[in-house]
N, C-alpha and C positions, 0 to 999 in steps of 0.2 A: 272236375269234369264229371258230368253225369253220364251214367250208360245205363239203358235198361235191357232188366234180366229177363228169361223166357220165360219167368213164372208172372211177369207185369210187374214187378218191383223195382224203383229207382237201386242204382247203385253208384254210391260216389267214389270216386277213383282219385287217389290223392299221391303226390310225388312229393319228395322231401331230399333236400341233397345228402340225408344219412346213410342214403343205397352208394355215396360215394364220398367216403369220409375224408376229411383234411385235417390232419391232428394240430398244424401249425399255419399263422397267417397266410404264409407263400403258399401254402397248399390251397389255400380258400379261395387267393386269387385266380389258381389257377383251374379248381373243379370249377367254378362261378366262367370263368371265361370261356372254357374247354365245354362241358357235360352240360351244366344247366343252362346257357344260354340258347344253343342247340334243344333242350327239351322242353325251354320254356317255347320256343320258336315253334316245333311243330306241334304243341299239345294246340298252340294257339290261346295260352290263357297270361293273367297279365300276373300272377303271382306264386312263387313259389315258393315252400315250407325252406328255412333256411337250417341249419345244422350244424352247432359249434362245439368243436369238443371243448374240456373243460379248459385243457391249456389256452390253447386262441382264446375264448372267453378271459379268461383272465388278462390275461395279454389286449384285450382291447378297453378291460377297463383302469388298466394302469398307463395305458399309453394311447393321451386322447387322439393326435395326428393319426394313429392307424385307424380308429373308429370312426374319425373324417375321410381318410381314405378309403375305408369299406363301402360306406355311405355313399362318397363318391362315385366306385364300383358300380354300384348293385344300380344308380339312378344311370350311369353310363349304359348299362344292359339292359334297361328296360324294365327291372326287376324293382324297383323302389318308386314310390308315388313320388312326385317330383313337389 
């Protein structure tokens, strides 16, 4: 999102779900379904900065079903190009 400042300067305004951390899969499902889809809805924009801690990371490269499942997610919400 762009917003301009009072001096004439663009200012880009960026959101990332790291302002609401999920240390483990079930948490991701549930900040993405709760917080971001809600902030992706009123910013009105079609993407947003995603945030995995290391464990989840790990955990979705050792176990491909939940990384389809994610994927699933995120195109479910609107958050994934289809």
């Amino acid at each position: 999102m762009r917003l301009r400042h009072p001096d004439g300067s663009t200012i880009h305004l960026a959101y990332c779900t790291n302002v609401h951390p999920a240390e483990d899969l079930p948490g991701i499902h549930r900040q993405l379904s709760g917080i971001a889809a809600r902030v992706r809805t009123l910013l009105g924009v079609e993407r947003l900065g995603l945030w995995l801690s290391q464990h989840a990371a790990a955990d979705l490269l050792t176990r491909p079903g939940e990384l389809a499942g994610l994927r699933e997610r995120l195109t479910a919400l609107g958050m994934k190009e289809q």
